[in-house]
Phi, psi and omega in degrees: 000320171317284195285016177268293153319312194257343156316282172307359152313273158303349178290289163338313185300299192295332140309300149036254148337292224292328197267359171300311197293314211287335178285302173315331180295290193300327161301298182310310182282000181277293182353244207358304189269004159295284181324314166301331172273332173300327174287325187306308207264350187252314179265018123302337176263355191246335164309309175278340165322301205263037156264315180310292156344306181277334165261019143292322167296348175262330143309314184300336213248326224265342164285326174297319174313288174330331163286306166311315175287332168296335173265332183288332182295319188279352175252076171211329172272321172310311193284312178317318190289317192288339177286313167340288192326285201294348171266002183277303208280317162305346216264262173002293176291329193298326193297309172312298172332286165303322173298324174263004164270341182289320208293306137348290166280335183285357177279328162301298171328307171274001151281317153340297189276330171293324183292307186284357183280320189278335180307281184332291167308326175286336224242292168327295177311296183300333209236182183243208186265015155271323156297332172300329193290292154346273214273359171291315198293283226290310202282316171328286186326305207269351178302297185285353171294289160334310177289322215264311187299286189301354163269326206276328207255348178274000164260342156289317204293327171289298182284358164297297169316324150299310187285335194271334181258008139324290192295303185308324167293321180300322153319310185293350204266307178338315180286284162343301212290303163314293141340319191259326178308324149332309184284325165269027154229016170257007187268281163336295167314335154285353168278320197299311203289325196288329185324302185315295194302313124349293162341279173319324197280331187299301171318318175282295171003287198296263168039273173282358171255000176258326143331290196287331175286013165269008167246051172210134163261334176285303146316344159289300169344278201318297182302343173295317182286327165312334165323265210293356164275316178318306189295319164311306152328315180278322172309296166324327177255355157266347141303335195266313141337287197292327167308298152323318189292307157322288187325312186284350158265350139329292169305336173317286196285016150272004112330320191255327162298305192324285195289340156302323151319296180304343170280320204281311177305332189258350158302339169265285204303345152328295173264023170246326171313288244273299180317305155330285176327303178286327184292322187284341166296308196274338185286291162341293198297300192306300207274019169266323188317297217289346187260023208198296192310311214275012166263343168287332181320283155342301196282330166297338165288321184269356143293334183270342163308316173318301187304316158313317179245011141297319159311320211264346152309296209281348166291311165322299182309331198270310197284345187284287193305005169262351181261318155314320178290307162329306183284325175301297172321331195311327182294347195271309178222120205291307152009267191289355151322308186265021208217330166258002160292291170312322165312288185308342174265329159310295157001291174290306183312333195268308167297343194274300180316306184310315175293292158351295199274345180281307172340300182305316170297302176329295194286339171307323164285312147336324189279318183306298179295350148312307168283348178276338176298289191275003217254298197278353159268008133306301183296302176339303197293288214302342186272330181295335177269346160276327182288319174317303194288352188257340171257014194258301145005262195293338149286001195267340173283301179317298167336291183299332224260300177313309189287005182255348183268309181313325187247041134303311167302298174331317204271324190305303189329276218288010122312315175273345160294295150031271182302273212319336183267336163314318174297284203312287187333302154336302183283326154275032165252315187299349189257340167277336163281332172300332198277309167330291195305295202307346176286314199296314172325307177293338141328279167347265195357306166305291182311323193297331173273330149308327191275347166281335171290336185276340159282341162306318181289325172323306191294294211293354196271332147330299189298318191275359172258353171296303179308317163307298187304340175264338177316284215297304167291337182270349186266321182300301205298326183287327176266285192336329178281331198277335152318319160292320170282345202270316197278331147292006171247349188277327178307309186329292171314313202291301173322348201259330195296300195278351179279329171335310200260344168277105179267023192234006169243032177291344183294317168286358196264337178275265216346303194283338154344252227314328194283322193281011207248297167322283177331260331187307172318318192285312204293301206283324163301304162301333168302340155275353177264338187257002172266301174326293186316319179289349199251323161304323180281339198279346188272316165304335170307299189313323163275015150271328183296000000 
């Protein structure tokens, strides 16, 4: 009965035991399935990070184009400007220029008219009235020629004056333009701040998934390596970054040769234009000389004619009065009658002969103004032909004048990609110090699940050596009982032979009956306690498994 007592003892412990272990089981699979759902819930949260990730990285990649292309537009706007400069200044002296040559010829023009005012008087004087009519025709003729020259240069001077408030609009439309590119990059820069701001939310993302993953070791792995293609990725791209960046800084400077060349070239036709001009200035300065030369002449011929034929009046006069005189004598004496006849008709001759030579003179100045005539629509062509080559100028400035606003624009744009790829670099140093931090985190993390897992094996190898050992009592407990029983049935036996023939011990014989019935209770009961153990240790495999 003692071991009987301590049989049910021990039995009682080991239930105990068994439901202390089988309640410790049920903890460990509640973990277990905590856990699973906090990693479920974690790589779904790690998921949208690096979906977020990969597209901030493709804005990132698609503002770097966009950078590139804005620095080949801006030094393509740098060189457009300095060509701009200089051609504003040549424009400016072409401007100057042309105000003294209008200045110039209307000074000619009224010398010109004053010269022809005075020909019309010496002429008047000299010539009669059919040559006067001529050259009255002739002076009409160069008047309106003169009118016509003076309309051609006040419709070069209006349309000059047009090309200038042309430009002076464009400018103004340049400034609109500016302004609204002003708006639109206080715009961008509000595209920029929500980046920042999607940036900042990835991170705490990342953060809290760096939180939640230190109580899991198989998701710690997995993020580790996610890590680590991530770190690679960033790496690739920032080689791949730096690589762009070399290329882009190639094209700069292959750009920046382009556009010098292209300065240098418009900077030669700039002064070969500018020579062309001064050669037309100076051809100009020459055909005044020579038109000055050829008026002095002139006023020095029709002065001496003057003079010749003030002489020669006045020879006439002194010979009329030697002939009045001659004819009062004449009745006196015929002789010298015929004889101031004969004078007088050398006389006539002599006026005849004078007259001849002023005629003669006449048509020589005719011929001079004629040629004074071709001199001056040789100048007329050649200025018409600097006013071509002076709007050919300008339209080739309106031009440069248009590519210098396009690529005004250009350089703001790629000034405001600029800033916007400084932010994205910037927002991508922070994301490799986020990628930094969150790997040394994931470290932890790691190290922190080894070390729970090595206490888990620790626990559970506890458990299987706990389990042995009650294995191990319940197998010690079953033989003894069983033992216990082999030795209460063999008493059993011995007891049942002399008692037989005795009917006054049926009363021990009930009293001792009721025992194999317990017994037969203790077997099945342990038989179930050692089916629990066995189901238990198989579980524990499993959770070690």
């Amino acid at each position: 009965m003692a071991s009987y007592a301590e049989l049910l003892q021990i039995s009682t412990d080991f239930q105990k035991n068994f439901s202390v272990l089988n309640g410790k089981h049920n903890v460990v699979l509640q973990e277990l399935h905590d856990e699973r759902a906090r990693s479920t819930a974690l790589q779904a949260k790690l998921d949208a990070g690096l979906c977020e990730v990969e597209k901030l990285q493709a804005e990132l990649h698609r503002l770097r184009e966009e950078l590139e292309a804005a620095a080949a537009y801006k030094a393509r706007y740098t060189a457009a400007t300095v060509s701009l400069e200089h051609l504003k200044g040549h424009l400016e002296n072409a401007r100057r220029g042309v105000a003294e040559l209008l200045l110039r010829h209307d000074q000619e023009v009224e010398q010109l008219q004053a010269q022809i005012r005075d020909l019309l008087q010496r002429l008047d004087v000299v010539a009669d009235g059919k040559h006067a009519r001529l050259l009255g025709e002739q002076v009409a003729a160069l008047e309106a020629t003169a009118a016509e020259q003076g309309a051609q240069l006040r419709e070069e001077k209006a349309r000059f004056h047009q090309q200038l408030l042309t430009a002076h609009h464009a400018l103004q439309e340049a400034q609109c333009r500016s302004l609204g590119l002003g708006q639109r990059q206080r715009g961008m820069e509000g595209e920029v701040q929500e980046l920042r701001t999607a940036l900042r939310r990835a991170a705490e993302l990342q953060n809290e998934a760096g939180i939640l993953k230190d109580r899991h070791a198989a998701e710690a792995a997995a993020g580790q390596r996610e890590v680590h293609r991530l770190t690679g990725e960033l790496a690739a791209m920032e080689e791949k970054a730096a690589e762009r960046a070399q290329a882009f800084e190639d094209e700069r400077q292959a750009m920046a040769r382009a556009a010098a060349k292209e300065r240098h070239r418009l900077t030669a036709r700039i002064e070969s234009l500018t020579e062309v001009v001064d050669g037309l200035t100076a051809a100009v300065g020459e055909g005044q000389d020579r038109y000055t030369d050829l008026q002095c002449s002139l006023q020095r011929q029709v002065h001496r004619a003057r003079e010749e034929a003030a002489a020669e009046v006045m020879a006439l006069q002194a010979s009329l009065q030697r002939a009045r005189e001659e004819a009062q004598r004449a009745h006196l004496q015929l002789q010298r009658a015929e004889e101031a006849q004969g004078r007088s008709r050398g006389a006539a001759q002599l006026r005849q002969t004078a007259q001849d030579a002023l005629i003669e003179e006449n048509q020589t100045l005719e011929a001079k103004l004629a040629a004074a005539a071709q001199q001056e629509a040789w100048l007329v062509a050649e200025k018409t032909y600097a006013a071509e080559q002076l709007a050919a100028a300008e339209q080739r400035l309106d031009s440069l004048a248009a590519v210098v606003k396009k690529c005004e624009e250009l350089e703001f744009d790629a000034e405001k990609m600029r800033l916007r790829i400084e932010v994205q670099e910037e927002e991508l140093v922070e994301c490799h110090r986020d990628a930094q931090t969150l790997q040394a985190k994931l470290v932890e993390v790691k190290e922190a699940a080894e070390k729970r897992i090595l206490s888990l094996v620790r626990e559970v190898k506890a458990y299987k050596k706990k389990v042995l050992k009650e294995q191990k009592t319940s197998n010690s407990l079953r033989r003894k009982l069983i033992r216990a029983v082999a030795e209460v049935e063999t008493g059993l036996r011995h007891r049942e032979y002399p008692t037989r023939p005795r009917p006054n011990n049926v009363g021990e014989g009930e009293a001792i009956q009721p025992n194999p019935k317990p017994l037969c209770d203790v077997i099945e009961l342990l038989k179930n306690q050692n089916e629990q153990a066995e189901l238990l240790h198989h579980r524990l495999v499993e959770l070690s498994r």
